[in-house]
C-alpha positions as CSV (number, residue, x, y, z in Angstrom):
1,X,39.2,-19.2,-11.9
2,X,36.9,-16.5,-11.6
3,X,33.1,-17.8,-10.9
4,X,29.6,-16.1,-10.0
5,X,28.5,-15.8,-6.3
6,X,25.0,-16.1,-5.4
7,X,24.8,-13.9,-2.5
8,X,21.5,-13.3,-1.1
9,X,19.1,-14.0,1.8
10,X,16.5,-14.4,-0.2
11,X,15.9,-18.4,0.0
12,X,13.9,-18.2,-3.2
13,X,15.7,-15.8,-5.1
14,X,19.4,-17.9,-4.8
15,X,17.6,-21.2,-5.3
16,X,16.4,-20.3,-8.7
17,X,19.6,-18.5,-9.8
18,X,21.8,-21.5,-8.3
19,X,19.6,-23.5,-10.5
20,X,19.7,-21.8,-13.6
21,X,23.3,-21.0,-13.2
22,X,24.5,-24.9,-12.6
23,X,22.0,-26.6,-15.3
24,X,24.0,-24.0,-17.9
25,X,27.5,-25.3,-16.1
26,X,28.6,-22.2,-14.8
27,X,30.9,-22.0,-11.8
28,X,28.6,-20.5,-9.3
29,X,29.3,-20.7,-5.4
30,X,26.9,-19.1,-2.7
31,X,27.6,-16.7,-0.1
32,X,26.1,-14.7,2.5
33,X,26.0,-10.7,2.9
34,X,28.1,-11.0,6.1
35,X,30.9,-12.8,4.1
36,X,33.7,-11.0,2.5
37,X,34.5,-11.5,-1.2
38,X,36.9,-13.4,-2.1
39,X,38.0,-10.9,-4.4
40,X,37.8,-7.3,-4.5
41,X,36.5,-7.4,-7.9
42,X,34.0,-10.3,-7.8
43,X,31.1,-10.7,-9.3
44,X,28.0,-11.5,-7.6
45,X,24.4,-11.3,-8.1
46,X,22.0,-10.8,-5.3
47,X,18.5,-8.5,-4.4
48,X,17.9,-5.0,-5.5
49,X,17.8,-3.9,-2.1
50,X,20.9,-6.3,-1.3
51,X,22.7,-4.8,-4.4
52,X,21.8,-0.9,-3.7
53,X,23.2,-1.2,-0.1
54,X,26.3,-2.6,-1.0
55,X,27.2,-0.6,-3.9
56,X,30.9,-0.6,-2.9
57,X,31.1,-3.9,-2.7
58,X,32.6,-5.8,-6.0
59,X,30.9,-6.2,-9.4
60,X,26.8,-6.2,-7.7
61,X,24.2,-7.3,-10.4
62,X,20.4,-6.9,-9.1
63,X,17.9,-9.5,-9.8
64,X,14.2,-10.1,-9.6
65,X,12.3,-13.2,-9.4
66,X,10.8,-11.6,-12.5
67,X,13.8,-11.0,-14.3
68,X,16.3,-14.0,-13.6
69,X,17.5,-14.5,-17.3
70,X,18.2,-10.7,-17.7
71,X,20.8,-11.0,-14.5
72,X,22.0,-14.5,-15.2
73,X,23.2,-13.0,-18.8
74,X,24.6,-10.3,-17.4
75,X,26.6,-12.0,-15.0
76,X,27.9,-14.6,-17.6
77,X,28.9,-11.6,-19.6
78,X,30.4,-9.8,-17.2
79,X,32.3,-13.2,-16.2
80,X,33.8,-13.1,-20.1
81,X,35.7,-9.7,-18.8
82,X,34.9,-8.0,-22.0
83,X,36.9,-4.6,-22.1
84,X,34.3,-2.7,-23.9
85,X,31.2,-2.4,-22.2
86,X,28.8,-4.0,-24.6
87,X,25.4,-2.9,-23.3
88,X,24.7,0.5,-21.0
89,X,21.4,0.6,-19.1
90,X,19.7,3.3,-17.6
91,X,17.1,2.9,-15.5
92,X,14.8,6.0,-14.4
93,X,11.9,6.0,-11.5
94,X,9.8,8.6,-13.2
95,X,8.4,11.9,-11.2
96,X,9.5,15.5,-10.6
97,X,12.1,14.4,-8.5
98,X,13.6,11.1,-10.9
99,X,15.7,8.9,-9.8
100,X,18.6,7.0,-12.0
101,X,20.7,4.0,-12.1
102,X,23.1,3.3,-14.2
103,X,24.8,-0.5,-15.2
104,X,27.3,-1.4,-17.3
105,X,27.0,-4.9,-18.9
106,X,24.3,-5.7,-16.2
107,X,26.6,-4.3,-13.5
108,X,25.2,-1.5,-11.1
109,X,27.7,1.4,-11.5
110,X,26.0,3.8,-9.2
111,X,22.4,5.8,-8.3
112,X,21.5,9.6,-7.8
113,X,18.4,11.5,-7.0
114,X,17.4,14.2,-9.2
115,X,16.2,17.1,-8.5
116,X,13.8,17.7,-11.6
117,X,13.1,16.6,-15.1
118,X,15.7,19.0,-16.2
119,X,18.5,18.0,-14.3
120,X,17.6,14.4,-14.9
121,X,18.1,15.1,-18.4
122,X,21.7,16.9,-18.1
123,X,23.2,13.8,-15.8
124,X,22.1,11.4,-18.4
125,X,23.7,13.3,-21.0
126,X,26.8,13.3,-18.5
127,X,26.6,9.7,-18.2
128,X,26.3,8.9,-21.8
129,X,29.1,11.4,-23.5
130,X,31.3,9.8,-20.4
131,X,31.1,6.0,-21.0
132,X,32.6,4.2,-23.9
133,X,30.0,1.7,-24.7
134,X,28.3,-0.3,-27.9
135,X,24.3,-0.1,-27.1
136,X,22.1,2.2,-25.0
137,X,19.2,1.0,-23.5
138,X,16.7,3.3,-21.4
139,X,14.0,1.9,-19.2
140,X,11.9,4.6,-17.3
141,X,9.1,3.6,-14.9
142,X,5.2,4.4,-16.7
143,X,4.4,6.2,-13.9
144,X,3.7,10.3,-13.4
145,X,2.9,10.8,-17.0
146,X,3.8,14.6,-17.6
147,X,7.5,14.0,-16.2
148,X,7.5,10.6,-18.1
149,X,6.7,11.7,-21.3
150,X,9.0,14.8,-21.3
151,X,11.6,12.0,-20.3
152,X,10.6,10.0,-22.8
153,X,10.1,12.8,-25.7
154,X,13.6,14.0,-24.8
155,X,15.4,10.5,-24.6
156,X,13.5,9.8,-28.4
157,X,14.8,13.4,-29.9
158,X,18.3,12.1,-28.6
159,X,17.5,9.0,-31.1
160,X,18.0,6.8,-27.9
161,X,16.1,3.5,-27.4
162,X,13.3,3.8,-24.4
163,X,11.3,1.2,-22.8
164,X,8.5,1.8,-20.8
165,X,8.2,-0.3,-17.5
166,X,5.4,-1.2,-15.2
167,X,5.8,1.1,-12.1
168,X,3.4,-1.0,-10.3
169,X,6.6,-3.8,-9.9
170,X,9.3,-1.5,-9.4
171,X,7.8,0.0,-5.9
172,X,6.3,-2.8,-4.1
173,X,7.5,-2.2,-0.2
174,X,9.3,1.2,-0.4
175,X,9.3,4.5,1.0
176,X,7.9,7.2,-1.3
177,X,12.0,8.9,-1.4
178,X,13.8,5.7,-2.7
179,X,13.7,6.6,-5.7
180,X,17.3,5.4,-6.6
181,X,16.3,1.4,-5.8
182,X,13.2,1.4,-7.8
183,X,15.3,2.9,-10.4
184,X,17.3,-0.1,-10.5
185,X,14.2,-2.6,-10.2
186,X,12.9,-0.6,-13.3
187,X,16.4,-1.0,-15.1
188,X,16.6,-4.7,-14.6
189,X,12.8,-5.6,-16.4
190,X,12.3,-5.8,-20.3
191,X,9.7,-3.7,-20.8
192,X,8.0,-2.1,-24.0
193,X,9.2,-0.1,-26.6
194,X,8.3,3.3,-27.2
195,X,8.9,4.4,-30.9
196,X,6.9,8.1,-30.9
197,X,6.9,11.0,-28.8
198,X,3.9,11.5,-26.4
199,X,1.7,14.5,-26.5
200,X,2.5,16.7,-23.5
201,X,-1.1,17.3,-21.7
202,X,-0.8,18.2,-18.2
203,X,-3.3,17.5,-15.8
204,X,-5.4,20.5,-13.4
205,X,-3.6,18.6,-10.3
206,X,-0.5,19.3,-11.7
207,X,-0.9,23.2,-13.0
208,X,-2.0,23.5,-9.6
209,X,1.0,22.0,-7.8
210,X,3.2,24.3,-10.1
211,X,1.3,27.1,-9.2
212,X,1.8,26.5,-5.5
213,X,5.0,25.7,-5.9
214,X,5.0,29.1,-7.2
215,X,3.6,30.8,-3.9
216,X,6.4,29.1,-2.2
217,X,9.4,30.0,-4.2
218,X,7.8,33.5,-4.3
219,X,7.5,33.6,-0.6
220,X,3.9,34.2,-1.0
221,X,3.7,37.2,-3.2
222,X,2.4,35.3,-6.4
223,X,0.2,32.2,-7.6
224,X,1.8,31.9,-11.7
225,X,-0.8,32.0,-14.3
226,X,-2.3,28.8,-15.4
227,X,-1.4,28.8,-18.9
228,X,2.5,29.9,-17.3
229,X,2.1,26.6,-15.2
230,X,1.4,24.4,-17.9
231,X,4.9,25.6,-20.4
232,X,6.6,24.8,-16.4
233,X,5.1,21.2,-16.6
234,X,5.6,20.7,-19.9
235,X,9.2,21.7,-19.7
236,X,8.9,25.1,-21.9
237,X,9.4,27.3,-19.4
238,X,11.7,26.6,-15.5
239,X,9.5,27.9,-12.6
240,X,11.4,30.5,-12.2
241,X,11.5,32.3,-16.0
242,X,7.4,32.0,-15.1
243,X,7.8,33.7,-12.0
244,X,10.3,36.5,-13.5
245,X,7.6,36.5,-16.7
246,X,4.5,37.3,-14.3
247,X,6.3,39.6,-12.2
């Protein structure tokens, strides 16, 4: 009979999903990272970091101590073996560089790094047209406003739903480039609804970085207009159709 594995080091963590799992009389057994699965398609529910390092490693779900009950469903859906994935989540770590995750039915498919807004935008729209699913959720961190709310404007034009999620829990204790696992911490908390586009005001920190991201693509030649920088932060123009316009 297939059953739920709890398999984390986090003391805490496993204790309060062991709990939760057993008082609702599911068949729940607990394992460690170093032990193989029984099975190659098991399902297990452990950390996000846990989860995003062994990605290859049967049917992962991530969980929080903030976000128990969102896991524990998944995993009891999951352990129905549904063969339509019911609910696909997105989750997106905000920035000019955003990262995504992607779950189906609470289970972490995969991660990738973006390498801007725009090609964040054309991978979910990969994702999306390539999944057979019943209900899209996207959660995107709050943070980096200008890139968030041309996600978010984007994502709404699509007529997709969008949650907004507090950044502030999604990158306790990492590196500045893992991107990918706070995109999965963001995709695993509820978080609040957005229902109208956001006005696109970009701030004089970021017309400048434009602009001197424009001296470096230009090998020095040019610093872009301000007013060119701002349609590149705002996603009306790419850096280079500003370049090739003040050329």
């Amino acid at each position: 009979m297939q059953r739920i594995l709890v398999r984390t080091d986090d003391f805490q963590l496993a204790y309060r999903i062991m709990q939760i799992l057993r008082t609702r009389k599911i068949n729940v057994e607990q394992y460690s990272l170093s032990q193989p699965l029984p099975k190659k398609d098991s399902i297990w529910i452990g950390s996000v970091d846990e989860v995003a390092e062994n990605l290859a490693d049967g049917r992962p779900i991530a969980a929080e101590l903030d976000s128990i009950d969102i896991a524990i469903e998944a995993a009891i859906f999951a352990l129905k073996g549904s063969s339509k994935t019911h609910r696909f989540t997105l989750g997106i770590d905000t920035g000019p560089r955003p990262g995504l995750a992607w779950f189906t039915d609470g289970i972490l498919i995969d991660t990738k790094q973006t390498e801007s807004v725009e090609e964040c935008i054309e991978m979910i729209e990969s994702l999306i047209e390539n999944h057979d699913f019943e209900h899209l959720l996207i959660r995107m961190g709050k943070g980096s406003p200008s890139h968030r709310n041309r996600l978010v404007n984007a994502m709404l034009h699509r007529g997709y739903v969008v949650e907004l999620v507090n950044e502030r829990k999604t990158s306790s204790g990492l590196s500045r480039n893992q991107h990918g696992v706070s995109a999965i911490r963001i995709a695993t908390l509820a978080g609040e609804r957005v229902w109208e586009a956001f006005d696109l005001q970009p701030t004089e920190g970021e017309i400048r970085e434009i602009q001197r991201r424009s001296r470096i693509k230009s090998q020095g030649r040019i610093t872009i207009s301000s007013d060119l920088a701002k349609k590149v932060v705002i996603g009306e123009l790419t850096l280079a159709e500003a370049i090739e316009q003040f050329i």
